[in-house]
C-alpha positions as CSV (number, residue, x, y, z in Angstrom):
1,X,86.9,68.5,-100.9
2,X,89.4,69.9,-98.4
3,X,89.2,73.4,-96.6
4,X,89.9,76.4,-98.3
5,X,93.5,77.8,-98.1
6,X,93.3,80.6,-95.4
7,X,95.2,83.9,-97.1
8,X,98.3,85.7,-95.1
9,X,96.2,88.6,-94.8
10,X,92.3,88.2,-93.3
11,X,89.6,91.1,-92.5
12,X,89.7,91.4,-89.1
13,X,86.1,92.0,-88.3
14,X,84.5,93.0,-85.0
15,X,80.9,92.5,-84.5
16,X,79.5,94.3,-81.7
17,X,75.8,93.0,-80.8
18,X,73.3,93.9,-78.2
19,X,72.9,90.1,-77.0
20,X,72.9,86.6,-78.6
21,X,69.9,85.9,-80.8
22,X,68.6,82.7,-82.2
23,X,68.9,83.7,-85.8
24,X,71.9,85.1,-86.4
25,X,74.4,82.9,-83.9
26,X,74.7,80.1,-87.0
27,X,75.6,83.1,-89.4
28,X,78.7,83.8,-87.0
29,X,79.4,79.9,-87.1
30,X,79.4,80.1,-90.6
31,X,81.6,83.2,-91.2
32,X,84.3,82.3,-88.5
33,X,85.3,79.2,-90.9
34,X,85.4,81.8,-93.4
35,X,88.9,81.8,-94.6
36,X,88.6,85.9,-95.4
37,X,87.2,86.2,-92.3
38,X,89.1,86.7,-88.5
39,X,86.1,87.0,-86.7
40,X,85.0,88.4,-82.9
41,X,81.4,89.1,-81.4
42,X,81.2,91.3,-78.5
43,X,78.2,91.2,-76.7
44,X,77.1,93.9,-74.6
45,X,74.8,91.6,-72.6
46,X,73.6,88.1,-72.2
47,X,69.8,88.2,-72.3
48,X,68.5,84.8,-74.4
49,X,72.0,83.0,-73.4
50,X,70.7,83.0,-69.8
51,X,67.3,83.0,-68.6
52,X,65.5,86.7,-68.6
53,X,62.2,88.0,-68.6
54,X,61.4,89.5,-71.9
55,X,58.5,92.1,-71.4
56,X,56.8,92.2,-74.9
57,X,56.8,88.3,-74.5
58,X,55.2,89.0,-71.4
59,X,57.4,85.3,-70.1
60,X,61.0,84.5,-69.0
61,X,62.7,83.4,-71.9
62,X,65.9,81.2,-72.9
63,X,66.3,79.9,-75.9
64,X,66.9,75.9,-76.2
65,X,69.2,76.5,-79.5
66,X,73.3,77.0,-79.2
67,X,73.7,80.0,-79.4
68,X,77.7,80.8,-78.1
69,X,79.2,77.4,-79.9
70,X,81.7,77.8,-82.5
71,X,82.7,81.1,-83.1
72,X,85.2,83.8,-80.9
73,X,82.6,85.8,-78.4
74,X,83.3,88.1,-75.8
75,X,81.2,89.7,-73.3
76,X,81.6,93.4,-72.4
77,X,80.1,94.4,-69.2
78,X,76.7,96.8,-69.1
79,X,77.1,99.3,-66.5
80,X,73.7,100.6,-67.7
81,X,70.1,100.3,-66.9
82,X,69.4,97.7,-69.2
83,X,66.2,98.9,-70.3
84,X,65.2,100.2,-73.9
85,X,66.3,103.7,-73.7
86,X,70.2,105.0,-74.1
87,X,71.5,104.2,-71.4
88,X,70.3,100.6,-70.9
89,X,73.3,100.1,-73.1
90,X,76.2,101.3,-71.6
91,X,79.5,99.5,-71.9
92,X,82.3,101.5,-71.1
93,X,84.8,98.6,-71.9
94,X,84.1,99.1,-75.7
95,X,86.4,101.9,-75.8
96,X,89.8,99.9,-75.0
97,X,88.6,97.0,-76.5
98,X,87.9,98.8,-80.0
99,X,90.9,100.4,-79.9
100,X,93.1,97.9,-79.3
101,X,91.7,95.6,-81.4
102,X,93.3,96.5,-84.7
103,X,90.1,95.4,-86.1
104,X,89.8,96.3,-90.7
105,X,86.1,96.8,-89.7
106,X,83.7,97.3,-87.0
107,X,80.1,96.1,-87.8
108,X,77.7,97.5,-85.1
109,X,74.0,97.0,-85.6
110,X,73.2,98.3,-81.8
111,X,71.0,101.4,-82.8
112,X,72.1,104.7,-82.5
113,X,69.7,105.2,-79.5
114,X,72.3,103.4,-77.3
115,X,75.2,104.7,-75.7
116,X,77.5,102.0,-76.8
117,X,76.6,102.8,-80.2
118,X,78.6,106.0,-79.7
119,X,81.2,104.7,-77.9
120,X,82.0,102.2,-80.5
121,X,81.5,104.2,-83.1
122,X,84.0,107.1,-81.5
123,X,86.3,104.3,-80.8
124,X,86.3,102.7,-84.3
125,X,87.2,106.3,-86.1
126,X,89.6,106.8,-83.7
127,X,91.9,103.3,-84.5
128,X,91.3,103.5,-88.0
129,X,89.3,101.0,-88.4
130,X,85.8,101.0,-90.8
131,X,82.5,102.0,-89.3
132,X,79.7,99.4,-90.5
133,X,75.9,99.7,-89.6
134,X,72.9,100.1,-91.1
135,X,68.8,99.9,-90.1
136,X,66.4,97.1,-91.0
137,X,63.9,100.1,-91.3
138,X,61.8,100.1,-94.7
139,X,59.9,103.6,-94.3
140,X,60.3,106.0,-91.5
141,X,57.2,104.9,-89.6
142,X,57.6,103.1,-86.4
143,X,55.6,100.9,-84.1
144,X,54.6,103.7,-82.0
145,X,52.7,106.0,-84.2
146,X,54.2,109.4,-83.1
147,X,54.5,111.7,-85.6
148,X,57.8,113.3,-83.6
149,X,59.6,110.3,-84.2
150,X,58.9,110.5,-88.1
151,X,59.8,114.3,-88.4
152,X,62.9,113.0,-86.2
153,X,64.1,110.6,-88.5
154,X,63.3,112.4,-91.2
155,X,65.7,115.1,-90.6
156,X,68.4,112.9,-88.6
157,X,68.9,109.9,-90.7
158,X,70.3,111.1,-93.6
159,X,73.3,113.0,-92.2
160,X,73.7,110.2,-90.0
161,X,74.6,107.3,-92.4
162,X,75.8,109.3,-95.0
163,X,78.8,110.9,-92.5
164,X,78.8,108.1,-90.0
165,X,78.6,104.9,-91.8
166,X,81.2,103.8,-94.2
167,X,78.3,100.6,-95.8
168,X,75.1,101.2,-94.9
169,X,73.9,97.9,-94.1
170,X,69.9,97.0,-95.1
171,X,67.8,93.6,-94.9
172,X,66.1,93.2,-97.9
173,X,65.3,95.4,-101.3
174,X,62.4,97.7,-99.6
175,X,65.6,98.7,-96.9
176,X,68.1,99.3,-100.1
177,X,65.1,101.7,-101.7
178,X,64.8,103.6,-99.0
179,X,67.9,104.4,-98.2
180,X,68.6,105.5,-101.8
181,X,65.5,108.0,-101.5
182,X,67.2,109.4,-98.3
183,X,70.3,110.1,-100.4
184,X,73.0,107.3,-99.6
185,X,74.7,106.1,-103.2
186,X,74.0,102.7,-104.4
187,X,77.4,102.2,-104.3
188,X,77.2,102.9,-99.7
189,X,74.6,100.6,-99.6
190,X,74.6,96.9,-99.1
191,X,71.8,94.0,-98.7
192,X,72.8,92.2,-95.8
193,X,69.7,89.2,-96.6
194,X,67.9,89.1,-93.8
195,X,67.8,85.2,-93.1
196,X,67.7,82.2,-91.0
197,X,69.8,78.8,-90.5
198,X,68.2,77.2,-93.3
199,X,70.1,74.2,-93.3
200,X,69.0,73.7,-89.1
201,X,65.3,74.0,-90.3
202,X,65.3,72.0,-93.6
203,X,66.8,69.2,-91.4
204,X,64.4,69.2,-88.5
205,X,61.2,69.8,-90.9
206,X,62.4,66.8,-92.7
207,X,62.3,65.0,-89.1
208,X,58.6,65.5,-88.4
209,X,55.4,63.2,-89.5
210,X,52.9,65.7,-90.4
211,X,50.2,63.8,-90.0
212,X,51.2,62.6,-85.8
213,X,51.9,66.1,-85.5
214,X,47.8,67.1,-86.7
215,X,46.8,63.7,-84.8
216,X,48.3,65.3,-81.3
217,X,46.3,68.4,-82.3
218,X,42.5,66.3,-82.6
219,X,42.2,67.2,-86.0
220,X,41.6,65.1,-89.5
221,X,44.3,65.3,-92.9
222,X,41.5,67.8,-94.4
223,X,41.9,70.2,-91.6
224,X,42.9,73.6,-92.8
225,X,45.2,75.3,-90.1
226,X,46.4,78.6,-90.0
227,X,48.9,79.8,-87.6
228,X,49.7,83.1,-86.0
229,X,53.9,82.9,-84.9
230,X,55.1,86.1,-83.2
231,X,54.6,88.3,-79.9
232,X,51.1,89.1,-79.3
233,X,51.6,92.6,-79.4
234,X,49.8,95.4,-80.9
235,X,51.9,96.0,-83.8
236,X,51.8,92.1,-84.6
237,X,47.8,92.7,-85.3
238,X,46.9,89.1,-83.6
239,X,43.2,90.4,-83.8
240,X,42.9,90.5,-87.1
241,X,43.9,87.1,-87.7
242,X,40.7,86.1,-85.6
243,X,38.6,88.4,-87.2
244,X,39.5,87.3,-90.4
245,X,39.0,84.0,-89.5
246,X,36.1,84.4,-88.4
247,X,34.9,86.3,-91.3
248,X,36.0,83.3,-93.5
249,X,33.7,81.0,-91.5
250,X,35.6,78.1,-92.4
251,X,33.9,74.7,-91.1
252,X,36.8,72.8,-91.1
253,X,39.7,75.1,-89.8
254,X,41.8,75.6,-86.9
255,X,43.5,79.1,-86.2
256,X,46.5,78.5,-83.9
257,X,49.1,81.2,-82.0
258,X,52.0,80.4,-81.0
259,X,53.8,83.0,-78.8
260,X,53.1,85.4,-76.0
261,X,52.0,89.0,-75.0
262,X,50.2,91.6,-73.8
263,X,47.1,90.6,-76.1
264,X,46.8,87.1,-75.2
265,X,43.7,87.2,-72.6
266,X,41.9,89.9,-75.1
267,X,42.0,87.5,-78.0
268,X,40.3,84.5,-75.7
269,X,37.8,86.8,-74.7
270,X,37.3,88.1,-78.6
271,X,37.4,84.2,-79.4
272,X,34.4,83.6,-77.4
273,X,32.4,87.0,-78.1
274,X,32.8,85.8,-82.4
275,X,31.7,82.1,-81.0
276,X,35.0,80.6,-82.8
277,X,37.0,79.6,-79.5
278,X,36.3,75.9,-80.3
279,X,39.1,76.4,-83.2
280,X,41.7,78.4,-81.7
281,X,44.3,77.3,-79.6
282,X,46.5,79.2,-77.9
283,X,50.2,78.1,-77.5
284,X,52.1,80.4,-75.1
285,X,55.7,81.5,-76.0
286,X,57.1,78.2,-78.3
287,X,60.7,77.8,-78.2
288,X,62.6,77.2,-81.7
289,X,62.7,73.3,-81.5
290,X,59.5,72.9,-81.4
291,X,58.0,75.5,-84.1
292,X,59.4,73.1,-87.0
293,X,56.5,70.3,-86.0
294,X,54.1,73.5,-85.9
295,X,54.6,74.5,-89.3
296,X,55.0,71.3,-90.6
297,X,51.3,70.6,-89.6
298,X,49.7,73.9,-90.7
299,X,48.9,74.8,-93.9
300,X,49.3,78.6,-93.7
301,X,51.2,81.2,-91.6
302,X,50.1,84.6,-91.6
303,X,51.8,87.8,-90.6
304,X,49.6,90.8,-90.2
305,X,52.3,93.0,-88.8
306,X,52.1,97.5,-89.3
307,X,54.9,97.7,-88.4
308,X,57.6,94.6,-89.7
309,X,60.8,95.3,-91.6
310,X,61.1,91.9,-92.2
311,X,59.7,89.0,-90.7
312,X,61.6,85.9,-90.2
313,X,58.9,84.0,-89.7
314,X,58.4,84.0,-93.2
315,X,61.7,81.8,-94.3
316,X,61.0,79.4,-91.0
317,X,57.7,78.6,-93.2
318,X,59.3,78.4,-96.1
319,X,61.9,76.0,-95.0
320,X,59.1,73.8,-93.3
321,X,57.2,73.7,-96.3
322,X,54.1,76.2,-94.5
323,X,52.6,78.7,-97.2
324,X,52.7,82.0,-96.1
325,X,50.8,85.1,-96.5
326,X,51.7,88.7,-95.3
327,X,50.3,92.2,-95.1
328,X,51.6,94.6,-97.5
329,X,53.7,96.4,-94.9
330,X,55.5,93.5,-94.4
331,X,59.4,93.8,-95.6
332,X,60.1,90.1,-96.5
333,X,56.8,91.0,-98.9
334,X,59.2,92.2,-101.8
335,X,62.1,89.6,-101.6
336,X,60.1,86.4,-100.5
337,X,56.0,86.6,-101.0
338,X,56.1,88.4,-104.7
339,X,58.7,86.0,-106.0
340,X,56.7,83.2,-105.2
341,X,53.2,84.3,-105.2
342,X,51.6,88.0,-105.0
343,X,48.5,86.8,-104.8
344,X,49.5,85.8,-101.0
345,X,49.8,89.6,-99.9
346,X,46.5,91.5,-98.8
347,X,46.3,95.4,-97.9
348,X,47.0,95.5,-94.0
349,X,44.0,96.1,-91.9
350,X,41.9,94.9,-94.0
351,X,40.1,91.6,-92.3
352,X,37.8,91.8,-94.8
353,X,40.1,91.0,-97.6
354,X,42.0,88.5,-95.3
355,X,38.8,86.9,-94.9
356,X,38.5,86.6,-98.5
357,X,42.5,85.1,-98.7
358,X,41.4,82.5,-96.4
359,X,38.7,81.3,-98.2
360,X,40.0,81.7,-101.5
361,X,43.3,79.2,-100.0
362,X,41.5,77.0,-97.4
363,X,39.0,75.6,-101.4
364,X,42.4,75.5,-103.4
365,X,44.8,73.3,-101.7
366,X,46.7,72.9,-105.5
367,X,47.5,76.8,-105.2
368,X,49.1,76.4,-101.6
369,X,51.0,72.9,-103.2
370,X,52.5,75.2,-106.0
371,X,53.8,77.7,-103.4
372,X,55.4,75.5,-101.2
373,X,57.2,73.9,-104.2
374,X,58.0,77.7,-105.5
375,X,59.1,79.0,-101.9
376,X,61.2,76.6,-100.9
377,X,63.2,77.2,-104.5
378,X,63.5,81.0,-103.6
379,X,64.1,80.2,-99.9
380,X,67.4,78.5,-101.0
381,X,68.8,81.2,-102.9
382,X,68.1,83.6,-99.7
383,X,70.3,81.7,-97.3
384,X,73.5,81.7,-94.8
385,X,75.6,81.7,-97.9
386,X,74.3,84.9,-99.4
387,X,74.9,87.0,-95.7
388,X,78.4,86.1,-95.1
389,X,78.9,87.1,-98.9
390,X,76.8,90.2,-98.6
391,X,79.5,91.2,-95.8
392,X,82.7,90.3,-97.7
393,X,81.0,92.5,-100.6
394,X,80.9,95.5,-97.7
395,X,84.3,94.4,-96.5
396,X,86.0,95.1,-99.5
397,X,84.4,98.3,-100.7
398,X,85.6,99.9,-97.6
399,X,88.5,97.9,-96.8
400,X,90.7,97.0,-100.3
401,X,93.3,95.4,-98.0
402,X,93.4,93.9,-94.6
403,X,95.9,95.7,-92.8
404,X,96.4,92.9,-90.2
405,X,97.6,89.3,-90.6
C-alpha cells in the first residue's frame, strides 16, 4: 500500500516539551509521517538525550533508546535554574519562536508551575494560534501530602483550563472524570491514551528466551517472580511490596526491583530484618533495553504507587506478556487492570490484602495465563495509533481549518 496523499492544507502543530523522554519520542515519529500533521518539538532542555544526574533516581541517567530520530526537534535554550521550581524552566526564546511560527496549535504539557509555560502560553494567544494542555492528574492529591496544595488546586484549576486551555488534554478515563467534576464540558476535554511504543516492545519481548532469561537469574521454570519496576521513592511504596511478600511466605518466589532511589539501602536492611533477603534482588536503575528480558521472565509486576496517574509500567507488562497488578490509586487501574481482570487491583496500603493477591496468583498459574492472553488484546487497542488520533480529534475541534499550507 502506498503513502497517504498529503492535503494542501496541514495543522501546523508545535509541541513544546520540558525534555526528550523515552515514551513519547516514537509517538512524535509516528505523527510527523502523519499526512494532517506538520510537526515541530521544542525542547526546553536536553536532560535524558545527554547524560544527567536524575535526583529521585538517585543515578546519572541516559537513556540507550533514540530518542531525537525522525521527527523535526528544536532546542530552545534554558536560561533558568533547572531545578523543579518556576524558574528552572526559563526559555526566553519561546516568545519569538511561538510567534513566528504561524503554528494552528500549540500543545504544551510543561506545567503551569514553569515559566515557560507562561511564556508560551502568552505567546500562542498573542499569534492566533490554539492553546493545548492538559494534566495527567486523576484527583487533586499529590505526592506530597500538603493539604495547601489541595485547597490550591482546588480553587486554581478550574479557572485555569476552562479560560486558558482551548482542549484540555487527560491520560486515561479517571483524568476525563475529573475534569468534568471540576466543570470543563465533555465537549473541552480530550483522552490523549497515555501509552507506550507498543510495536518496539512486542518486537523485543518476542526476542527473548524466557526460560535463559530465569536460568541467568538461578532459578527453576516453577519459580514465581514478582517484580517491582519504578523509582524507589516514597510515593512508589517499594516497602510494601516486601512486606507483602513476605506476608505471602511464598517458598518458591523471587521478588525483584528494578530501578533506583532514595529507598534502596532501607529495603536491604528491611529484607534482612523479615529474613527474606535470600529472594530479593536488587537491580539498580535498568535502562529500557533490557526491562523486556525482565518481564519476560517474571510472572507478575506490581505497582503500589499513592500517588500514580498512570503508570506506564503497566502496558510495558502487558506488551511482554507480565501479569500485572496495581493499587487502586493507580490511574491505568480503570483503562487497563479492570478490562482485563479486577480481581488484579487491591486497596493501596494494604499489605495484608497484597499478601493475600500473591498467594491467591503465585497457586493459580491458569488465572495469570488468562490475563496475559486478555491484556495483550486490550493493550492493542490502547496503542500509538489511538494518541496521534486522540490529537487530530483535539486538532479539529479547536482548529476547523489549518490556516497554513
Amino acid at each position: 500500500m502506498g503513502a497517504l496523499p498529503v492535503p494542501d492544507r496541514r495543522y501546523r502543530v508545535l509541541y513544546v516539551c520540558s525534555h526528550p523522554v523515552q515514551y513519547i519520542a516514537p509517538l512524535f515519529r509516528r505523527m510527523s509521517h502523519h499526512p494532517e500533521v506538520d510537526l515541530t518539538v521544542a525542547y526546553c532542555r536536553m536532560l535524558g538525550a545527554k547524560a544527567g544526574y536524575d535526583a529521585e533516581f538517585a543515578t546519572t541517567v541516559e537513556w540507550d533508546v533514540p530518542l531525537l530520530d525522525g521527527y523535526h526537534w528544536v532546542e530552545i535554550p534554558n536560561k533558568g535554574t533547572g531545578s523543579e521550581g518556576f524558574w528552572g524552566l526559563y526559555n526566553p526564546g519561546l516568545w519569538k519562536f511561538v510567534r513566528e511560527g504561524k503554528y494552528d496549535a500549540v500543545f504544551c504539557p510543561t506545567g503551569y508551575i514553569r515559566a515557560s509555560f507562561w511564556i508560551t502560553l502568552l505567546a500562542s494567544k498573542l499569534s492566533g494560534a490554539a492553546f493545548v494542555f492538559g494534566t495527567d492528574a486523576i484527583t487533586f492529591d499529590s505526592r506530597e501530602v500538603t493539604q495547601w496544595k489541595i485547597w490550591f488546586k482546588r480553587i486554581f484549576w478550574p479557572p485555569l483550563f476552562r479560560r486558558l486551555a482551548s482542549q484540555v488534554l487527560v491520560t486515561c478515563t479517571p483524568g476525563h472524570e475529573f475534569m468534568h467534576s471540576i466543570g470543563i464540558p465533555n465537549e473541552r476535554i480530550t483522552i490523549i491514551p497515555n501509552i507506550v511504543d507498543n510495536d518496539w516492545w512486542t518486537e523485543q519481548a518476542s526476542k527473548i528466551n524466557r526460560e535463559r532469561v530465569r536460568a541467568s537469574w538461578g532459578i527453576n521454570p516453577d519459580t514465581f517472580v514478582v517484580m517491582f519496576c519504578a523509582k524507589l521513592q516514597p510515593w512508589k511504596r517499594p516497602l510494601d511490596l516486601l512486606h507483602g511478600f513476605a506476608e505471602a511466605a511464598l517458598s518458591n518466589s523471587l521478588l525483584l526491583y528494578a530501578g533506583e532511589g532514595a529507598q534502596r539501602q532501607l529495603l536491604e536492611t528491611e529484607s534482612k530484618r523479615l529474613n527474606i533477603s535470600e529472594k530479593v534482588r536488587f537491580l539498580g536503575f535498568t535502562n529500557q533495553s533490557q526491562l523486556p528480558a525482565i518481564y519476560a521472565g517474571s510472572d507478575l509486576l506490581v505497582l503500589l504507587s499513592y500517588h500514580e496517574p498512570f503508570g506506564l509500567v503497566v502496558n510495558e507488562a502487558m506488551l511482554c506478556g507480565c501479569a500485572a497488578a496495581v493499587s487502586d490509586h493507580v490511574g491505568s487501574r480503570r483503562d487497563l487492570i479492570d478490562a482485563v481482570d479486577p480481581s488484579f487491583v487491591y486497596p493501596c496500603g494494604d499489605t495484608a490484602a497484597l499478601g493475600a493477591l500473591l498467594r491467591r496468583l503465585a497457586s493459580d498459574r491458569p488465572l495469570l495465563e488468562r490475563f496475559r492472553a486478555k491484556a495483550k488484546e486490550r493493550i492493542r487497542t490502547w496503542s500509538p495509533q489511538q494518541w496521534v488520533e486522540a490529537h487530530l480529534e483535539a486538532l479539529r475541534r479547536t482548529v476547523p481549518s489549518p490556516r497554513s499550507s
